[in-house]
TORTORBA-485586 format. One record per residue (C-alpha): residue in one letter; x, y, z. Coordinates in steps of 0.02 Angstrom, whole numbers, plus 50000, padded with zeros to 5 digits. Layout:
AXYZ
...
This chain:
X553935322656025
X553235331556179
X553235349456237
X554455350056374
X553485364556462
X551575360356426
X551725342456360
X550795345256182
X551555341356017
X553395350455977
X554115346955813
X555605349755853
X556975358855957
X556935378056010
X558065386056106
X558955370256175
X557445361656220
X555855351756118
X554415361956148
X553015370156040
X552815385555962
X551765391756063
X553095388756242
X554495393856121
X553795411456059
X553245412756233
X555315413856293
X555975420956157
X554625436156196
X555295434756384
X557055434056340
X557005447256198
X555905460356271
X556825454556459
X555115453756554
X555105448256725
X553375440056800
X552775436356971
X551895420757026
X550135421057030
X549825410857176
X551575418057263
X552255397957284
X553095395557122
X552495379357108
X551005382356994
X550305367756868
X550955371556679
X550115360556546
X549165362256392
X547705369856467
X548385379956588
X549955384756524
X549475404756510
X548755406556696
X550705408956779
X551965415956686
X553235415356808
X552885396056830
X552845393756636
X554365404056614
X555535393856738
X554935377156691
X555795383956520
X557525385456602
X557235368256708
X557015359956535
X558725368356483
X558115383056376
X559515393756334
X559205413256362
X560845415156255
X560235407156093
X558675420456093
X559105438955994
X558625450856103
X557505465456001
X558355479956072
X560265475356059
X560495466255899
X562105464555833
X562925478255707
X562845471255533
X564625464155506
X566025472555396
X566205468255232
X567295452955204
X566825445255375
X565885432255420
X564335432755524
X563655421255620
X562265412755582
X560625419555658
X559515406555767
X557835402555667
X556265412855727
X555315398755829
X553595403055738
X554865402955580
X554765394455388
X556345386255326
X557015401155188
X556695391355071
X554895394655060
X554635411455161
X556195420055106
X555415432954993
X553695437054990
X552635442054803
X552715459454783
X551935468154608
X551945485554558
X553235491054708
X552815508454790
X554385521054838
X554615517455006
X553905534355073
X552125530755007
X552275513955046
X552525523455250
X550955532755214
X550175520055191
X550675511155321
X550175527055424
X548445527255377
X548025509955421
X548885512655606
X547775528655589
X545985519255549
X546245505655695
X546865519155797
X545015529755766
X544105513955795
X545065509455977
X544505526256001
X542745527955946
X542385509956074
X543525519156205
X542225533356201
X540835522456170
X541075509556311
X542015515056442
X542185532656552
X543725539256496
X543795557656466
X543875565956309
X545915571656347
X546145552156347
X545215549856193
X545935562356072
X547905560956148
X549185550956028
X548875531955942
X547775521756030
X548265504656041
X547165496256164
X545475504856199
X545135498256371
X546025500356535
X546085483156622
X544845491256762
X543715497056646
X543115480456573
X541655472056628
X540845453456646
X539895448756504
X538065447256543
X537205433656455
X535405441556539
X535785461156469
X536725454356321
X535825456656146
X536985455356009
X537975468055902
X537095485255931
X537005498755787
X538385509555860
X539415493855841
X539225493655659
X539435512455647
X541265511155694
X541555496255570
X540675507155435
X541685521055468
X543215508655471
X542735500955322
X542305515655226
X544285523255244
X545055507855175
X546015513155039
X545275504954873
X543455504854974
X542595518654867
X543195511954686
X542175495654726
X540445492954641
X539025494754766
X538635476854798
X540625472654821
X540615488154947
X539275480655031
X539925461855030
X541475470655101
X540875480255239
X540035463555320
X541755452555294
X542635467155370
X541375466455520
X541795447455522
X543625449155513
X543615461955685
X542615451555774
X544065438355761
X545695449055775
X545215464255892
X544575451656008
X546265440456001
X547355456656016
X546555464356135
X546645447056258
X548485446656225
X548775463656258
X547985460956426
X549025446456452
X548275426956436
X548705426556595
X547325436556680
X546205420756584
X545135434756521
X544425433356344
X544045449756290
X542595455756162
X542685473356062
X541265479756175
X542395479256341
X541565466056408
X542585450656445
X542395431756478
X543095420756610
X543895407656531
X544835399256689
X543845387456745
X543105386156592
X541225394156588
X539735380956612
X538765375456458
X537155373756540
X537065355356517
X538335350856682
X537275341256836
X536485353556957
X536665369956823
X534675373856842
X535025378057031
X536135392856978
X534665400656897
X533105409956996
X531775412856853
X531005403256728
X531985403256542
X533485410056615
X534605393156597
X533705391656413
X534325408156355
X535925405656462
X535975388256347
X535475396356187
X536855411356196
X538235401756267
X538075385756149
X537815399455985
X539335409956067
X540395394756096
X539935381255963
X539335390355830
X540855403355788
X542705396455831
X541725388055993
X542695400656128
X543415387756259
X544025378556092
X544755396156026
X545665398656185
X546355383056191
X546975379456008
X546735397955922
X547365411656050
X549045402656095
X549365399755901
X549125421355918
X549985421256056
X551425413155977
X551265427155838
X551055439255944
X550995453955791
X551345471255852
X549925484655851
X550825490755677
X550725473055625
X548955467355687
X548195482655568
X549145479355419
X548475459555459
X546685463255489
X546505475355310
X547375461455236
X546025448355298
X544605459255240
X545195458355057
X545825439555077
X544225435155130
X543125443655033
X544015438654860
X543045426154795
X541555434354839
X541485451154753
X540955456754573
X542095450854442
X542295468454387
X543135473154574
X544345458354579
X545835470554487
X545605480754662
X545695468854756
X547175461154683
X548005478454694
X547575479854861
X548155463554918
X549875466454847
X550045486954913
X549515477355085
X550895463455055
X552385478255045
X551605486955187
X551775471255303
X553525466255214
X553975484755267
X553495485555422
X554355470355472
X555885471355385
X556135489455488
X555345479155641
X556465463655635
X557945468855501
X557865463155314
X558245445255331
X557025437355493
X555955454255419
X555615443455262
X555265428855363
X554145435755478
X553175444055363
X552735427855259
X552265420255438
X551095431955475
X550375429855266
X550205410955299
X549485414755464
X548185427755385
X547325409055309
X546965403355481
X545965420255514
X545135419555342
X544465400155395
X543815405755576
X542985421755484
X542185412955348
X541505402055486
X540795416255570
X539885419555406
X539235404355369
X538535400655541
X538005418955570
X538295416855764
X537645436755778
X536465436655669
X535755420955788
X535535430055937
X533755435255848
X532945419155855
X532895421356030
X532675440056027
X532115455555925
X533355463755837
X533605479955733
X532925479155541
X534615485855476
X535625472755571
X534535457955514
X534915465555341
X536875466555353
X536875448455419
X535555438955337
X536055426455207
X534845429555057
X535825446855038
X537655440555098
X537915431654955
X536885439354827
């Protein structure tokens, strides 16, 4: 079966219509939240397919109601029903289009359950440390003044106008500062300090691993797929429609004025793209399946402390794994929590074991990131700082 909007695979109806879950997240999030878009290109007749099906919303969106998507069968978020009165029926609720049958994501594993207060705080302090961290690379890398720094929760740390082209000729890899902020981050995760040394320091380079993957695919949706901008933690972003050369394409070499410059344009963008969830492939198969998520800033912090631990399970001393089982299951209440006052308790449940199974998917593309060491790479072709080549180089990774 094909995706009536962008012609990939749908498995099965949503909304009235067979489409994917990436299309069918995409209306319910239209209908639900009741966004309006304009046309990029002001004709309404833009191309929506597989590969371009984020670059006009407004195009995307109506090719959902020409294929007979029904706004009716989507639950808006802010005007759901009362709960019925006892002894009444109520009507059954339309399934969650990124949504497991009950069956299987009904419940989710809790042990040792918290009283829901702490379980808040705790909640709390996670939205606090991703919060600190928006705002140390909001001082760090853009021009914002200190009142914008220190007011409220910060979500997103860049203003659309403040981000910048990346530069493959000034571009050299993860600087210090970078890994400041993740120590700092790292170093506030509750359970962090009761770890042995060498788990701490196993944990500290996963969690490094785990933000390069999620802050990058939050902050490009909260921007909007549509601007085609694929945004790094550093501000800098990459144009991703068309899709950026590879160096190898007929007639590349006359882009380039000095000597070595198409090499090293070759050596970063092949290492950026092909070596760590290749970046044309991520936007095309990876950021719509987040897109189709599309977790909440509560949600996205809960889901990247939860990655951290996931992925660096099998990894740490035997002696640590009790904390990280305890940490996995405090961070499995927190995320049931959160949705279940998010969504309500019964699509609450649901989405929260989504968002579990999805947590895999991230473990996979970070463990890649490990094993090819696509930062760490960036010194074969240029100098780096001692400490960095420590934190990344495989003879102490997985010692």
């Amino acid at each position: 079966m094909k995706c009536a909007i962008c012609d990939s695979t749908a498995l099965s109806l949503h909304f009235g219509a067979p489409s994917c879950k990436a299309c069918a997240a995409f209306f319910r999030r239209t209908v639900a939240l009741d966004i309006t878009y304009d046309c990029i290109t002001g004709n309404q007749d833009c191309e929506v397919n597989y590969e371009r099906r984020m670059a006009c919303k407004k195009c995307r969106y109506q090719k959902c109601i020409d294929n007979n998507m029904q706004r009716y069968l989507v639950q808006s978020k802010r005007g759901r029903p009362e709960p019925a009165a006892e002894g009444s029926e109520s009507p059954p609720t339309p399934a969650s289009p990124f949504s497991l049958p009950s069956t299987s994501s009904a419940s989710v594993p809790l042990a040792s359950p918290l009283p829901i207060d702490e379980i808040s705080k705790l909640n709390e302090h996670y939205f606090k440390m991703d919060s600190n961290l928006n705002k140390s690379r909001r001082m760090a890398f853009t021009n914002s003044r200190l009142l914008d720094i220190f007011s409220g929760v910060c979500k997103m740390p860049f203003e659309k106008h403040q981000l910048t082209p990346f530069d493959f000729r000034s571009y050299r890899g993860y600087q210090k500062q970078e890994y400041v902020m993740m120590f700092n981050y790292a170093n506030t995760l509750p359970g962090f300090q009761e770890l042995s040394n060498a788990s701490q320091n196993f944990l500290f380079r996963i969690a490094c691993g785990v933000d390069f993957v999620i802050s990058s695919s939050f902050y490009t949706n909260f921007i909007g797929t549509e601007s085609n901008l694929l945004i790094n933690q550093d501000g800098t972003y990459i144009q991703m429609m068309p899709l950026p050369l590879m160096g190898d394409e007929p007639g590349t070499e006359l882009m380039f004025t000095q000597t070595g410059e198409l090499e090293k344009y070759k050596n970063i963008i092949k290492k950026i793209y092909n070596s760590f969830q290749p970046r044309v492939k991520s936007w095309l198969d990876f950021m719509p399946l987040y897109e189709a998520l599309d977790p909440s800033f509560e949600e996205n912090c809960i889901l990247k402390a939860l990655c951290c631990w996931q992925t660096a399970h099998f990894n740490l001393q035997e002696c640590d794994k009790d904390t990280v089982r305890k940490q996995k299951s405090l961070l499995t209440q927190c995320l049931q929590k959160q949705c279940i006052d998010q969504y309500g308790e019964e699509e609450g449940r649901v989405r929260a074991g989504n968002i579990i199974l999805f947590s895999s998917s991230i473990c996979a593309e970070v463990m890649e990131l490990v094993n090819s060491l696509i930062i760490m790479s960036f010194f074969e072709i240029m100098q780096g700082d001692p400490l960095i080549q420590e934190i990344l180089t495989t003879t102490t990774l997985f010692s």
